[in-house]
C-alpha positions in Angstrom: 6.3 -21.0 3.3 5.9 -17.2 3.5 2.4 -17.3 4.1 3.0 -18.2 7.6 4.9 -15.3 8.7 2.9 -12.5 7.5 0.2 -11.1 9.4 -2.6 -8.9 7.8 -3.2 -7.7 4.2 -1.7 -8.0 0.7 -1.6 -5.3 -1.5 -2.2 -6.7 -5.2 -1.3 -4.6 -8.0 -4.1 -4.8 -10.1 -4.9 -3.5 -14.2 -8.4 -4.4 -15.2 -9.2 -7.5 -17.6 -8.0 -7.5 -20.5 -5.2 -4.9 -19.9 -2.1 -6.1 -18.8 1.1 -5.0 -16.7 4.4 -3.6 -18.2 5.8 -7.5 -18.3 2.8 -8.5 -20.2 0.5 -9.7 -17.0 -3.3 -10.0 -16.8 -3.1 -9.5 -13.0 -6.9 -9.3 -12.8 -6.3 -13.4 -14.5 -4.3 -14.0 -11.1 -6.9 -12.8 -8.6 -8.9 -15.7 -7.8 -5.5 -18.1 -7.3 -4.7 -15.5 -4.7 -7.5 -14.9 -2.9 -8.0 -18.9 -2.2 -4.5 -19.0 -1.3 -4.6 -15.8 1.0 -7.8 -17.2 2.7 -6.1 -20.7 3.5 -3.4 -19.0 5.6 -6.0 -16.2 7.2 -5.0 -12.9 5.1 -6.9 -10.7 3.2 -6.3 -9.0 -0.3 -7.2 -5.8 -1.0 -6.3 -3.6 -4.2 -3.4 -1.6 -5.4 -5.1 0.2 -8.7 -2.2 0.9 -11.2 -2.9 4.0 -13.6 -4.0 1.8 -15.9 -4.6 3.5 -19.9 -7.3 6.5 -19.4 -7.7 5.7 -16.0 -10.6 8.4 -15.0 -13.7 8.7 -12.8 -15.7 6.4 -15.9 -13.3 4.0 -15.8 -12.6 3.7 -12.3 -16.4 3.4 -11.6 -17.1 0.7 -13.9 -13.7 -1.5 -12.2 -15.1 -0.9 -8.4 -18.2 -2.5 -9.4 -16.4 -5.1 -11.5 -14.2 -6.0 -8.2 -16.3 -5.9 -5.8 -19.4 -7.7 -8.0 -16.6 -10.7 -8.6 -14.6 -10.8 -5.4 -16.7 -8.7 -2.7 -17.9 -11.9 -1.2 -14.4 -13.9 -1.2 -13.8 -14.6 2.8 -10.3 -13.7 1.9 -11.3 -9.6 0.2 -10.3 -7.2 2.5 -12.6 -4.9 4.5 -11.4 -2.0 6.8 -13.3 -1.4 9.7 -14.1 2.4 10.0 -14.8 4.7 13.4 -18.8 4.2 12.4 -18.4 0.3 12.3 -18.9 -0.1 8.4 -17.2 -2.2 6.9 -15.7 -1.3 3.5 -12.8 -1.8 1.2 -10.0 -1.0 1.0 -8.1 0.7 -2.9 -4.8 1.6 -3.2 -4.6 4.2 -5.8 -1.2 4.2 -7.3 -0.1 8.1 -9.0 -3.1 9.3 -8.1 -2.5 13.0 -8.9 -1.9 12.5 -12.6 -6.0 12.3 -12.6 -7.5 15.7 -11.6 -9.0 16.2 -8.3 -12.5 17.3 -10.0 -12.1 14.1 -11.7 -11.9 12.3 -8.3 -14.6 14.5 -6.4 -17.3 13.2 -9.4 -16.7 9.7 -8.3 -15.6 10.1 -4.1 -17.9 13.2 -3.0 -21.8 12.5 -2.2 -22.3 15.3 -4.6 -20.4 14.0 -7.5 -21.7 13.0 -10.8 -20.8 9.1 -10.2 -20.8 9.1 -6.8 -20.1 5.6 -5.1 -21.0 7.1 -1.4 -23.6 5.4 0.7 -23.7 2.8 -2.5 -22.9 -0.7 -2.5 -19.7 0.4 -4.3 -19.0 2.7 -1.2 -15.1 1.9 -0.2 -11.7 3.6 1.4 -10.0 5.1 -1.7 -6.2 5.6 -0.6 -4.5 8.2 -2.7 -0.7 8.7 -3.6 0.9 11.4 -1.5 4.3 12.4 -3.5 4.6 16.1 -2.8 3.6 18.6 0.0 0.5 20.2 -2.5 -1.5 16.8 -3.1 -2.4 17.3 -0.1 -5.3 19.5 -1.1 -6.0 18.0 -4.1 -6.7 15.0 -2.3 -8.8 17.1 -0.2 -10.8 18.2 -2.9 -11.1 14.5 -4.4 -12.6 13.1 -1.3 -10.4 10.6 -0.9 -10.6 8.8 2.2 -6.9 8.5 2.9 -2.9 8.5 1.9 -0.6 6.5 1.7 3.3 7.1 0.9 4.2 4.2 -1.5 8.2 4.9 -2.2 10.6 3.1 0.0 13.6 5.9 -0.6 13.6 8.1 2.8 14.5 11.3 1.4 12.7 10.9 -2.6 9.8 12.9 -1.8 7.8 14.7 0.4 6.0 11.8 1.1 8.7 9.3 1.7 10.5 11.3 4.0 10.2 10.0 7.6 10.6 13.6 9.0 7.5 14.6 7.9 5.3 11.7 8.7 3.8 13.4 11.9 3.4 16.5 9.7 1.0 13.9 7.8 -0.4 12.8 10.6 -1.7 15.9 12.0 -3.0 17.0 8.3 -5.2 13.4 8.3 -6.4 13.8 11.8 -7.7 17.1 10.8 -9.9 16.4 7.9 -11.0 12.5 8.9 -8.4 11.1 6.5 -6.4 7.6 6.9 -2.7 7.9 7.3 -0.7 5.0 5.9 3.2 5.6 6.1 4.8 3.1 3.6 8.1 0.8 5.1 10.4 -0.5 3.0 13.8 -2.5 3.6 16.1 -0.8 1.5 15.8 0.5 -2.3 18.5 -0.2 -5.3 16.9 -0.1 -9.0 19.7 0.6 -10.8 19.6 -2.8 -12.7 16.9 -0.8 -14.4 17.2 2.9 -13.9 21.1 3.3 -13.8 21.0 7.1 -13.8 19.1 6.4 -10.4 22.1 5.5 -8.0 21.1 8.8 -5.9 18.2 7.1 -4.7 20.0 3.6 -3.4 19.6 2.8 0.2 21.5 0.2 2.2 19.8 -2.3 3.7 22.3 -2.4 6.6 21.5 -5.9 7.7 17.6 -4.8 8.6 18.7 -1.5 10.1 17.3 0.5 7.6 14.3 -1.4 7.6 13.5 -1.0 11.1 14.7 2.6 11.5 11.3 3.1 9.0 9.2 0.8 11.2 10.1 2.7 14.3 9.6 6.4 11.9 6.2 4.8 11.3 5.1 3.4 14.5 5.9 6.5 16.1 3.7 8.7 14.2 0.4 6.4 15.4 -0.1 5.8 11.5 -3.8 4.1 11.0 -2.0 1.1 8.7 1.6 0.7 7.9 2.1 -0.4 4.4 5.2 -2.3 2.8 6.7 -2.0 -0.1 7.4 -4.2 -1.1 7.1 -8.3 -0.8 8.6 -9.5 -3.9 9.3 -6.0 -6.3 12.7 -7.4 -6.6 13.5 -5.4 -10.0 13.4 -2.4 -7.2 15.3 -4.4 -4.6 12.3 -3.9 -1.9 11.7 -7.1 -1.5 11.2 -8.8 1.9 10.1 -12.5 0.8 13.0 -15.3 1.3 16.1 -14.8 -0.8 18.5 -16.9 -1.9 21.9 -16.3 -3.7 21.6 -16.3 -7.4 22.6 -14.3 -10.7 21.9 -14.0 -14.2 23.8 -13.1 -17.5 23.1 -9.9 -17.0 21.7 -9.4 -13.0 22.6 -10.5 -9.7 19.8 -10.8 -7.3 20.7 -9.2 -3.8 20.4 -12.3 -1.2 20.7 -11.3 2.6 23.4 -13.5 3.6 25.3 -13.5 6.1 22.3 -13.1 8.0 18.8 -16.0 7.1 17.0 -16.1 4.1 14.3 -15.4 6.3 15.7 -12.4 7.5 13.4 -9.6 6.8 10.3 -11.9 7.1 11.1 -12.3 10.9 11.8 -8.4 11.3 8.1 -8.2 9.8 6.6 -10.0 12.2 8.8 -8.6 15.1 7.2 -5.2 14.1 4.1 -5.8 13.5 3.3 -7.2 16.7 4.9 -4.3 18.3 2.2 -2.2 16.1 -0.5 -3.9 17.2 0.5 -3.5 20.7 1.3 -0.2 20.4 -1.8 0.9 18.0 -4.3 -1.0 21.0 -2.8 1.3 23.7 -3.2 4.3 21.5 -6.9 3.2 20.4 -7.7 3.0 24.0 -6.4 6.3 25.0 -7.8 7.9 22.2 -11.3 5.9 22.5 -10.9 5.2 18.6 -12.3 1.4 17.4 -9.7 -0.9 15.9 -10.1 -2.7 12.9 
């Protein structure tokens, strides 16, 4: 099972009931299977928030509460433990820039109009970093952190490993979470085939851990990874096993295990948690 060698958090991509994914998917129907499941082998679930139809500061309010009324108190929902020893969750939010940043600020800023601060909605609002400029617009949203998502070193500004410390330095200045996102490799062009420009070769886990080693370098507060299982993408790390279609081959990782990138997980993670307890100590920061 692949339960066994993952250590930490799932990201779940999430639409809110009733609304459903591009493959016809009521995620939020899914949530409960996956917390149980997630809770039996001693991981947590927190929330990737897709940009959902007229995703805005209304909406977004009334689907916090919804989550964490529902699944708050699920032993397996995530809860990031921050420098003041709160305990909050944890949302992903996926193209967060198409919303404006004065949309943001009325639902993440103590001021704002909807403000979830210091309420029991309060949580650690992730938001999309694509180009160099979001920066400040995430500024002015009050998010509480960024994340990179895309798994294409060299796609954006984001994704590119060269500037992760860049990022870094930009977080530590204004109190922000940096999460550098890992990925294995990247081929869509099953579905994109104008895309080829943006392939990357897996290079029997080299690629893969060349982004690890990018990411662990720049003391990131969490390293995400896209992806487990978006195999439509070809970011997937879960077990893999030879097999085609009429009209698709999936990419298997053969000569090497099916296990491969699994293993190369777990290699790296506990690297990063050696490595980020050496770092919390000589920084004097709490680790969550």
């Amino acid at each position: 099972s692949f339960w066994s060698f993952l250590l930490g958090v799932l990201a779940l991509s999430w639409y809110p009931p009733g609304t459903n994914d591009e493959n016809g998917e009521n995620t939020d129907d899914l949530v409960p299977t996956i917390l149980d499941k997630a809770h039996k082998y001693n991981l947590k679930v927190t929330f990737h928030i897709e940009p959902y139809s007229n995703r805005d500061d209304q909406s977004m309010y009334k689907n916090v509460k919804y989550i964490i009324d529902k699944y708050g108190n699920h032993p397996a929902f995530y809860r990031y433990k921050t420098k003041t020893g709160n305990a909050l969750p944890m949302f992903y939010i996926y193209d967060s820039y198409i919303t404006k940043p004065e949309k943001w600020a009325n639902l993440l800023t103590i001021t704002g109009s909807r403000s979830i601060r210091n309420s029991p909605y309060d949580g650690l609002f992730i938001a999309l970093l694509v180009e160099s400029k979001h920066r400040y617009d995430i500024l002015q949203g009050g998010f509480d952190g960024i994340y990179t998502y895309f798994a294409t070193n060299g796609f954006t500004y984001g994704s590119s490993y060269e500037n992760w410390a860049r990022l870094k330095f930009f977080c530590d200045q204004f109190n922000l979470l940096f999460i550098p996102s890992v990925g294995p490799g990247y081929i869509d062009t099953s579905i994109r085939p104008w895309n080829a420009q943006n392939t990357r070769n897996r290079i029997s886990g080299k690629y893969y851990e060349t982004a690890l080693g990018a990411a662990l370098h720049a003391h990131p507060s969490v390293i995400s990874i896209t992806s487990f299982n978006e195999w439509h993408e070809g970011t997937q790390i879960e077990k893999a096993i030879p097999k085609r279609t009429s009209n698709i081959v999936y990419l298997d990782y053969r000569p090497h295990k099916p296990s491969l990138y699994l293993e190369l997980t777990r290699k790296w993670s506990e690297k990063y948690s050696k490595e980020r307890a050496t770092y919390a100590l000589d920084q004097k920061l709490p680790l969550s």
